[in-house]
DOSE-547357 format. One record per residue (C-alpha): residue number from 1; z, y, x. Coordinates in steps of 0.2 Angstrom, whole numbers, plus 5000, padded with zeros to 4 digits. Example, Ala and Ser with C-alpha at 12.3 -4.5 7.8 and 13.67 -1.06 7.14 Angstrom:
BEGIN
1_5039_4978_5062;
2_5036_4995_5068;
***
This chain:
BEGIN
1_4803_5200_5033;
2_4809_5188_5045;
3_4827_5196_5047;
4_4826_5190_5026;
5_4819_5173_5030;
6_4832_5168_5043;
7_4844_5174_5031;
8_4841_5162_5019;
9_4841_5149_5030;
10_4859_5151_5035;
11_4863_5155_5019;
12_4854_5140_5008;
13_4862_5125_5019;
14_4879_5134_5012;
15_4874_5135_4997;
16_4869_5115_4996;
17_4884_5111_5004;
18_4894_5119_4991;
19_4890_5109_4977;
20_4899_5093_4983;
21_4919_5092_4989;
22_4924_5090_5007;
23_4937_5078_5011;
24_4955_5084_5006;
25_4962_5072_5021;
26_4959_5064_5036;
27_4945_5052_5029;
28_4955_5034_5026;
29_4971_5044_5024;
30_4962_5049_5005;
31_4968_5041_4990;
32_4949_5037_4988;
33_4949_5025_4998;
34_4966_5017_4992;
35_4951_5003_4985;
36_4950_4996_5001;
37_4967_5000_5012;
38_4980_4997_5001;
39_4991_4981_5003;
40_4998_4973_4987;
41_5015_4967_4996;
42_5031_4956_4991;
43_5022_4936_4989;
44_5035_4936_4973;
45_5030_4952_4966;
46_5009_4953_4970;
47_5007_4934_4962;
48_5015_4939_4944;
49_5002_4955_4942;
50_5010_4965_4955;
51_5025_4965_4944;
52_5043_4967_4952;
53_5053_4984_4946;
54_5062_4975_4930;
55_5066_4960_4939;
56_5080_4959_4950;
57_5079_4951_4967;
58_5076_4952_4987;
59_5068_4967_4997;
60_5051_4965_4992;
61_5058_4970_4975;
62_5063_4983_4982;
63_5046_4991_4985;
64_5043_4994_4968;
65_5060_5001_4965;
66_5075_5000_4974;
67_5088_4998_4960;
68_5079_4979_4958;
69_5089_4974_4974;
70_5101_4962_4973;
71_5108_4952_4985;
72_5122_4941_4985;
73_5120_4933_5004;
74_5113_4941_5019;
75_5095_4938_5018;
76_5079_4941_5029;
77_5061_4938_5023;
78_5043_4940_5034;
79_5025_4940_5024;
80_5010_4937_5033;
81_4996_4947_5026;
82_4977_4941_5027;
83_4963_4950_5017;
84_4945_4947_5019;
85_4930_4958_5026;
86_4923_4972_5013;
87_4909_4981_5014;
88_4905_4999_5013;
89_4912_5009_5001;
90_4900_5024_5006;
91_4882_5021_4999;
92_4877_5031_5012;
93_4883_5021_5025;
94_4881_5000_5030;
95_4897_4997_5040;
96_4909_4985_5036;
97_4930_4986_5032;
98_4944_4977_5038;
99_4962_4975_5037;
100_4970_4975_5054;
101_4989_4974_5050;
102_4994_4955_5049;
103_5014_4959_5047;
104_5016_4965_5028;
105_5034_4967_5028;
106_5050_4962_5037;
107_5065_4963_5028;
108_5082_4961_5028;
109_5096_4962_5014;
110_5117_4961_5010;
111_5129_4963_4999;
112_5143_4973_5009;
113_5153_4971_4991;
114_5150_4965_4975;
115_5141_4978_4965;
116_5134_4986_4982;
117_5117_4979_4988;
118_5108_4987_5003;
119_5094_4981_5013;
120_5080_4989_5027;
121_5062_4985_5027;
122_5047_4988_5037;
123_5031_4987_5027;
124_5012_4992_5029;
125_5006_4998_5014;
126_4991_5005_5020;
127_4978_5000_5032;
128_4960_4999_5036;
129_4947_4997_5050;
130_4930_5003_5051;
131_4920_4992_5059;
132_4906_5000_5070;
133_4912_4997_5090;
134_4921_5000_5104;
135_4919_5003_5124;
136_4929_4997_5138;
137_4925_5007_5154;
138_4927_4996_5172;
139_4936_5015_5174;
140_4951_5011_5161;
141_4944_5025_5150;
142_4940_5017_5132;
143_4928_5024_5118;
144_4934_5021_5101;
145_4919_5021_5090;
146_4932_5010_5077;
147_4941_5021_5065;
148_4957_5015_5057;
149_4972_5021_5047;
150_4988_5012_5043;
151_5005_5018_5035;
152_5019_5010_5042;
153_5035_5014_5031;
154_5053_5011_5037;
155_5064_5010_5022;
156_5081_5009_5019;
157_5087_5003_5004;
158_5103_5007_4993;
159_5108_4998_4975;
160_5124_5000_4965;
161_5129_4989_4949;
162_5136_4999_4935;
163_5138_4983_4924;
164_5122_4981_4916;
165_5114_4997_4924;
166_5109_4998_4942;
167_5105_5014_4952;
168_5096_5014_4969;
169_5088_5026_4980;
170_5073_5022_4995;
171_5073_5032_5010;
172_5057_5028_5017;
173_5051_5036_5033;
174_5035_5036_5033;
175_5023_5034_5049;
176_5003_5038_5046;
177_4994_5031_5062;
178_4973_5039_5062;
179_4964_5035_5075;
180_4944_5041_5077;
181_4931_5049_5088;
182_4921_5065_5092;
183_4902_5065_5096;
184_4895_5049_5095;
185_4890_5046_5113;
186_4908_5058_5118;
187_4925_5051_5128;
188_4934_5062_5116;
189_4947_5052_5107;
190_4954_5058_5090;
191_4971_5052_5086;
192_4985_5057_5071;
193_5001_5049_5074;
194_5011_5059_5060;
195_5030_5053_5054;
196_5040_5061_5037;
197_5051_5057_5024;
198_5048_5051_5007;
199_5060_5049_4995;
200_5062_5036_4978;
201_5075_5035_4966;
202_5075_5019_4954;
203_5084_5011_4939;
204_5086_4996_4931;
205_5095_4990_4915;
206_5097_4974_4906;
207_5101_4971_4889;
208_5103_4951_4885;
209_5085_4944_4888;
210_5078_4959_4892;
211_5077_4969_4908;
212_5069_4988_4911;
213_5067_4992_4927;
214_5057_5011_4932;
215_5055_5023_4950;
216_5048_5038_4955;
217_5042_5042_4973;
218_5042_5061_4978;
219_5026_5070_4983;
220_5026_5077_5000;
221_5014_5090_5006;
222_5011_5087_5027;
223_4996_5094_5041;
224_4984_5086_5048;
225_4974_5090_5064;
226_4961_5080_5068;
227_4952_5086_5082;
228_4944_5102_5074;
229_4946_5098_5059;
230_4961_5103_5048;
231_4968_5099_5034;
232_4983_5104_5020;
233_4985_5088_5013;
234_4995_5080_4998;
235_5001_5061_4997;
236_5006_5060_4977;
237_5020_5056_4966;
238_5020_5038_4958;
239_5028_5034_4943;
240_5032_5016_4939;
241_5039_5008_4921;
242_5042_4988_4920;
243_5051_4976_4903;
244_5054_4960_4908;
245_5058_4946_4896;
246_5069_4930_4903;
247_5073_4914_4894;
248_5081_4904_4908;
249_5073_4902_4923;
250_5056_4908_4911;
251_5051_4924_4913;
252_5036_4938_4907;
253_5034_4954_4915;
254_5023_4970_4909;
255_5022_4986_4915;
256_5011_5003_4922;
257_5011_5015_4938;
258_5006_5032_4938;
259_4999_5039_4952;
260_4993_5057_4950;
261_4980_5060_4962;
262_4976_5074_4956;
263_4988_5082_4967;
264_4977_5078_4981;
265_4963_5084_4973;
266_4955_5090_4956;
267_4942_5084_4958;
268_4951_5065_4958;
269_4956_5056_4941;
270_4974_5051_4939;
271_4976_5030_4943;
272_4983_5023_4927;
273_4989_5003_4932;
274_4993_4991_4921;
275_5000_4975_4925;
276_5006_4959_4918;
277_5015_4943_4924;
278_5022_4928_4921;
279_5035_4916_4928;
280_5034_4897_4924;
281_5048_4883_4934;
282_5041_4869_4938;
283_5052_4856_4944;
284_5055_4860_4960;
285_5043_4875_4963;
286_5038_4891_4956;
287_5022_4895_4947;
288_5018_4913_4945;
289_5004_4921_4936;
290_4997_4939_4931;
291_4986_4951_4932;
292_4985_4970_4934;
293_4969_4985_4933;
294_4963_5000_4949;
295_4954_5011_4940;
296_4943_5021_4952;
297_4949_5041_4954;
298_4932_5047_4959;
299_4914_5043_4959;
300_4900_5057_4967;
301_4897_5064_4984;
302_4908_5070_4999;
303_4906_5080_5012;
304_4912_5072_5030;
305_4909_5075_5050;
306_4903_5065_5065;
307_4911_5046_5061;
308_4895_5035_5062;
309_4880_5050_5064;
310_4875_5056_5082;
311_4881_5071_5080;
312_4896_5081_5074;
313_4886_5089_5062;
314_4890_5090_5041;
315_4886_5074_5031;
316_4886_5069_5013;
317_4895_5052_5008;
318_4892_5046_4990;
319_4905_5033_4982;
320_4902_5023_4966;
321_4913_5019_4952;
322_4924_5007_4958;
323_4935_5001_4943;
324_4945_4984_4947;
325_4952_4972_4939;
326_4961_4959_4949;
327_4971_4940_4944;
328_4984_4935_4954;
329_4992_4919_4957;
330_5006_4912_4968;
331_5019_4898_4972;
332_5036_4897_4979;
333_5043_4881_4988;
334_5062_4881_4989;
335_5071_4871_5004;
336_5085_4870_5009;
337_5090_4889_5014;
338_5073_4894_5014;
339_5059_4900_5002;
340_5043_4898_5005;
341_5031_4911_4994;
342_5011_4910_4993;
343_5002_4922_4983;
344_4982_4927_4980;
345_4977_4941_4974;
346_4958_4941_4971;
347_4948_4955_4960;
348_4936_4950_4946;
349_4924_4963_4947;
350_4920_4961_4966;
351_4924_4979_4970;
352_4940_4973_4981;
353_4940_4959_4992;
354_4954_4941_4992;
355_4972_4947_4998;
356_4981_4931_5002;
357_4998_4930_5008;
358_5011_4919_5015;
359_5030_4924_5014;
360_5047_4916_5020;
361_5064_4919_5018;
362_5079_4913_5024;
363_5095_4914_5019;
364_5107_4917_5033;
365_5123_4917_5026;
366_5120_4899_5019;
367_5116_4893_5037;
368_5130_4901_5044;
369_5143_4894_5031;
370_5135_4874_5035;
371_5139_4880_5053;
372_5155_4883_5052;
373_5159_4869_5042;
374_5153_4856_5054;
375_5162_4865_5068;
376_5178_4862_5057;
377_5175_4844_5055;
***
């Protein structure tokens, strides 16, 4: 009788366990928590509704698809990135989130010929903190108790004309930087710092006043060892469609991205995101408008280890429906070889915090023709 009762008290925790998921990835490395630690880059693109892969222009363009570059001078762009403070995503849990990357995206882009555009970019489209804390030992020795995750991607950037069709191909490499902890009160240090390819193809065609522009970025399949713990996981495909409507210096923009996370897990909906913007002159600046949705993939409970528990034992996190709908807005300020670019993104339903950032680009080749003139007067 007592061989039958312990029996079924190994057996019965499994059996509870069972009826939730476990995480498919390094926790902040799943799409689930794309709510929080995506990065809505290019001050251009994010202020018209995240909108960009039908319009041609400079390397934050290029993000979205890379058949939208176009460059007919050597230039180099730098965003500042600032989001606010969120709090926890896991109901079972009262941490708070944070962005820790302040570099967006650096950029440069040329035109070695005229239907030939190419550019390279480094970009953070990904990145979060978990806020608990950290130790500094007198002894050197440091105790992260501060998760964080951020995808840096290093991109190069192809584009060739075909009158009005352009092709363009991204070769992003794609570094995934985890760090975590063990046991709560442990030295041990968990770290994943993981690089591989990605790859996107892009088009983009114009036909009079309208402009179509559409990618797709491959699935990769990668490994992850953390600590213990491992896991096979998949970073999905995303499909992107745009039209774009111009009237001189007006212009409107609409457009969705698929992103099928279901090929990270099944138990994950598909993202559907559809987006809209709009491009108004005003004398000297730019006004941009739009506005684009982030449904949520998942809502229910998941089963995690360690992070915040005092032990390394199994846990249950439990995540809400989380569907966004987000307005954006943005100016540009154009000077003499520079732009400057502001854009907010802010979510109406409170389920993503403020994202504000500041952009500037200058146009070398502009500065280095007034050079050269002065010289030769």
């Amino acid at each position: 009788m007592r061989k039958i009762f312990l029996l079924i008290m190994i057996i019965l925790p499994i059996m509870i366990f069972a009826e939730t998921s476990n995480f498919v990835a390094p926790e902040f490395i799943g799409s689930i928590y794309d709510t929080y630690s995506k990065n809505y880059l290019g001050a251009d693109v994010s202020s018209m509704g995240n909108t960009g892969a039908s319009r041609l222009g400079n390397i934050s363009h290029a993000l979205l698809n890379p058949a939208a570059l176009f460059s007919k001078n050597i230039e180099i762009s730098f965003e500042y990135l600032s989001k606010k403070n969120k709090g926890e995503l896991d109901n079972n849990r009262d941490m708070r989130y944070k962005s820790y990357s302040p570099v967006g995206l650096i950029g440069i882009s040329l035109s070695p010929s005229k239907n030939w555009s190419t550019g390279f970019s480094i970009s953070t489209p990904k990145s979060i903190l978990y806020d608990d804390f950290q130790w500094n030992l007198p002894t050197n020795v440091r105790i992260i108790k501060r998760p964080a995750f951020k995808e840096t991607n290093y991109i190069l950037t192809n584009s060739y004309r075909f009158s009005n069709l352009s092709l363009g191909l991204n070769l992003i490499l794609a570094n995934y930087f985890y760090e975590d902890y063990g046991e709560y009160w442990s030295f041990e240090y968990l770290e994943i710092n993981k690089t591989f390819m990605k790859y996107q193809p892009g088009i983009y065609y114009n036909y009079h006043h309208f402009s179509f522009g559409s990618s797709y970025t491959f699935k990769t399949k990668q490994k992850f060892n953390l600590g213990e713990e491992k896991y096979n996981t998949t970073i999905p495909s995303k499909f992107t469609f745009e039209s774009t409507y111009k009237l001189d210096k007006f212009s409107i923009s609409a457009g969705f991205d698929y992103e099928k996370t279901s090929e990270q897990s099944n138990l994950y909906s598909d993202k559907k995101q559809y987006k809209f913007g709009m491009k108004i002159p005003l004398n000297t600046t730019v006004l941009r408008l739009g506005f684009f949705s982030s449904p949520s993939i998942f809502s229910g409970d998941i089963n995690y280890y360690g992070l915040d528990i005092m032990d390394n034992s199994q846990h249950t996190a439990n995540f809400s429906k989380a569907d966004s709908f987000f307005l954006t807005g943005g100016l540009e300020f154009n000077l003499p070889y520079t732009k400057i670019m502001y854009s907010v993104v802010g979510d109406v339903s409170n389920n993503t915090p403020l994202e504000m950032i500041i952009s500037i680009s200058a146009n070398i080749s502009s500065v280095n023709k007034k050079i050269m003139s002065v010289i030769n007067e």
